[in-house]
C-alpha positions in Angstrom: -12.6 -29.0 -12.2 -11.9 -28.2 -15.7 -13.2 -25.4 -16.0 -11.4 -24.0 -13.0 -8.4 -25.1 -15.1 -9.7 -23.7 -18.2 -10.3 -20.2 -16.3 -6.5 -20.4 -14.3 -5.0 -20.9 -17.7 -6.8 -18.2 -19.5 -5.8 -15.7 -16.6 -2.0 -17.0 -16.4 -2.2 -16.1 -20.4 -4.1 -13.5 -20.1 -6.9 -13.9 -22.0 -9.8 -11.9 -21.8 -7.0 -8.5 -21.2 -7.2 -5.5 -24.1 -4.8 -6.0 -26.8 -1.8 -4.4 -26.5 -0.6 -2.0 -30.1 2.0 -4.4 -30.2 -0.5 -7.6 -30.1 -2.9 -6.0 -32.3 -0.9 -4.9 -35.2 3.2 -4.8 -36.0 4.6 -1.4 -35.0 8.1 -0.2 -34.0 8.4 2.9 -32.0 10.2 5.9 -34.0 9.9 8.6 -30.9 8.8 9.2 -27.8 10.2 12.5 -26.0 9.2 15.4 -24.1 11.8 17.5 -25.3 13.3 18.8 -28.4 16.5 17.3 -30.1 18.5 20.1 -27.6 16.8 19.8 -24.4 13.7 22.1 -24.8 10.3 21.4 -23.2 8.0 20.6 -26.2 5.2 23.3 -25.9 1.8 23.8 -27.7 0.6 27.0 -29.1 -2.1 28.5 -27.7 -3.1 31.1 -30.6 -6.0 28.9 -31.7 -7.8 25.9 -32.5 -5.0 23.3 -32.8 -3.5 22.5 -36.7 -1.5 19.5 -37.6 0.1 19.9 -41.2 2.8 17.6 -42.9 4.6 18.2 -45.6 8.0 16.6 -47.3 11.2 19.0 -47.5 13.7 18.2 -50.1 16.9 19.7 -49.9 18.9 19.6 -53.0 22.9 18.0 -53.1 25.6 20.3 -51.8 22.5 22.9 -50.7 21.0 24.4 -47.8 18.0 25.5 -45.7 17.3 29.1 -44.9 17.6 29.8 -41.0 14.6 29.5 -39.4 13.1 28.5 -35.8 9.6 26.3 -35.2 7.1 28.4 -33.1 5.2 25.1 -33.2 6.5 21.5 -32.4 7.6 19.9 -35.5 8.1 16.6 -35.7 10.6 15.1 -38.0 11.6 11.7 -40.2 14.6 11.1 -42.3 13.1 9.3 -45.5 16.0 9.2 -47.3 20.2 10.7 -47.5 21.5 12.7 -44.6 21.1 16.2 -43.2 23.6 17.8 -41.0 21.6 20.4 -38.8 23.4 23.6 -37.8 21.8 25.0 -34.4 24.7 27.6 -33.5 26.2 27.3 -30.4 24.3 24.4 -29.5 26.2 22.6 -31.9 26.2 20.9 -35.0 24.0 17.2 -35.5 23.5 14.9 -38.6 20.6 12.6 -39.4 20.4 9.8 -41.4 17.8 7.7 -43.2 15.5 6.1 -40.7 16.0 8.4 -37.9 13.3 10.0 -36.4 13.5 13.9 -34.0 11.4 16.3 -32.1 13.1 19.5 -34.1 14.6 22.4 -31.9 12.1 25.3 -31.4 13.8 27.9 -29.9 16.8 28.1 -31.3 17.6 29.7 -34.8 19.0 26.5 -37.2 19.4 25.8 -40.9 19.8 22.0 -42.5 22.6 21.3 -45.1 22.8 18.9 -47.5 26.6 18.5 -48.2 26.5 15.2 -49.9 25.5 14.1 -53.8 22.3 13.2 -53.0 18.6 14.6 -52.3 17.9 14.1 -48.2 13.9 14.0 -48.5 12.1 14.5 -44.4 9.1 14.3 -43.6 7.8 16.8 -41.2 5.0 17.0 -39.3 3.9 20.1 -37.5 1.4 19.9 -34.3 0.4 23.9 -34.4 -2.8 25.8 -34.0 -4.4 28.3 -36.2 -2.9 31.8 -36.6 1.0 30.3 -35.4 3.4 29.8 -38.4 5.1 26.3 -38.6 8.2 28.1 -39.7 9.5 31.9 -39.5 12.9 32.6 -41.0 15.4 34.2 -38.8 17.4 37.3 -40.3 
């Protein structure tokens, strides 16, 4: 009888299940979309044998990014300040510290830095070989 007990118990608590992420280590979710900060499907190049790169972008105070689209998905994270993202006519967002986006791909956008600090991001680009991460938009 006890261990019919034992084996109820360890099935109401579920014991014997995989671990969930959660269970197995401490994790808060940043992300998880399909589509880019304005409504794009996220799409993967196909030029090559796939390519992620990450790198840390620093805009200056009062300074601002050339304009530029994302052939590949680029994933972002504010590390620190605030960035104010200009995509044209799809408008005008700002990110703060802590914040985490699927960058637009399509459209043609440039970051500014309008306050008195350094706005550091980490961006991470899931590309393929022979497709840029950025191209600048004349």
């Amino acid at each position: 009888m006890r261990i019919l007990f034992a084996a109820a118990m360890a099935l109401l608590l579920g014991a014997g299940r995989p671990a969930m992420a959660e269970e197995a280590y401490p994790s808060v979710q940043l992300l998880s979309t399909t589509t880019t900060v304005i409504g794009e499907t996220i799409r993967y190049p196909a030029s090559g044998a796939a390519r992620v790169t990450s790198t840390i972008v620093t805009l200056a105070p009062h300074s601002e990014a050339a304009l530029h689209l994302h052939p590949a998905p680029m994933y972002a994270y504010i590390l620190e300040g605030e960035v104010t993202v200009d995509y044209g006519p799809h408008g005008r967002r700002t990110y703060a510290q802590g914040q985490a986006l699927m960058e637009a791909m399509n459209a043609p956008h440039r970051g500014i830095n309008a306050t008195d600090r350094p706005v550091r991001i980490l961006c991470v680009f899931m590309g393929a070989e022979g497709t840029a991460n950025v191209s600048l938009v004349k």
